[in-house]
C-alpha positions in Angstrom: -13.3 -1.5 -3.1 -13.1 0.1 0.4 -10.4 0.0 2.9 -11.0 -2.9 5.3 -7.8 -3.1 7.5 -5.2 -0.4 8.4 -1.2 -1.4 9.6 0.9 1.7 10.7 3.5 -1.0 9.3 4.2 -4.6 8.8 6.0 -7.2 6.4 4.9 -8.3 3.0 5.8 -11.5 1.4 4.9 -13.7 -1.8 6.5 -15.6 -4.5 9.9 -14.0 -4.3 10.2 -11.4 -2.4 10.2 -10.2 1.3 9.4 -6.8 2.7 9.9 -5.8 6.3 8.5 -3.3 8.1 6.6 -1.7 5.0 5.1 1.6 5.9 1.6 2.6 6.0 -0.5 -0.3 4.7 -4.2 0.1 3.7 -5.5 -3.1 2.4 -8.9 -2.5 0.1 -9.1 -6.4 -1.4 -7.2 -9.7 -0.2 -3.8 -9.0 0.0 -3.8 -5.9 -2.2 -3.0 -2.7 -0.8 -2.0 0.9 -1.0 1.5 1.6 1.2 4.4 3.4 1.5 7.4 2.0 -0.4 11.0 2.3 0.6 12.9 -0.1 -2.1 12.0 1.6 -5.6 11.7 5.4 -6.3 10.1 4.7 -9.9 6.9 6.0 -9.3 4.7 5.6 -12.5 6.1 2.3 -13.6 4.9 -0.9 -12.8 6.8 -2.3 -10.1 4.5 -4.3 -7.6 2.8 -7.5 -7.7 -0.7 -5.8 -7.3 -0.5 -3.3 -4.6 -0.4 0.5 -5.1 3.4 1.7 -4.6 3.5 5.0 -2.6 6.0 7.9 -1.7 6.3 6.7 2.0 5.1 10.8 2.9 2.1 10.5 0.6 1.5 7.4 2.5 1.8 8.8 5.4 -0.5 11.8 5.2 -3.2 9.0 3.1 -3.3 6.8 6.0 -3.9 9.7 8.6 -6.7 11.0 6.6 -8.2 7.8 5.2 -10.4 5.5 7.7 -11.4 1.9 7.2 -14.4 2.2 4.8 -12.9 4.5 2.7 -13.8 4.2 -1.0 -10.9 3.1 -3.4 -11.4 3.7 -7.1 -8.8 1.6 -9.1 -8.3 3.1 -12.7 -5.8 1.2 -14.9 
C-alpha cells in the first residue's frame, strides 16, 4: 500500500462509533489508515476496526516525516 491522502485531523465514523477531530490521519487503502488515537491507551491489542492505532506523538512525528506515496508494509 502507499499513503494516498494526508489530514492534520478530521472525524471518523462507521458502524458504531464516532470520532472527532482524530489526530494525524494517513490513509494508505479505502478508509484504512494509520492516526493518532486519543480514546484507548492499549497499544498492542486490537482495538480498531482496521486502521492502525497510534500514540498521538508517534503520530505526530510519522506524519511530519512521511509524504503521500510513502510505502506501508502491513504485517499481521
Amino acid at each position: 500500500y502507499k499513503v494516498y491522502v494526508k489530514y492534520r485531523s478530521a472525524s471518523m465514523s462507521g458502524p458504531g462509533y464516532y470520532l472527532p477531530d482524530v489526530p494525524y490521519i494517513m490513509y494508505f487503502y479505502k478508509g484504512y489508515g494509520l492516526h493518532g488515537t486519543y480514546w484507548h491507551s492499549n497499544f498492542g491489542t486490537p482495538m480498531s476496526h482496521g486502521c492502525v492505532n497510534l500514540r498521538t506523538d508517534e503520530a505526530g512525528w510519522l506524519f511530519n516525516w512521511a509524504s503521500v506515496g510513502t510505502l506501508v508494509n502491513v504485517h499481521y
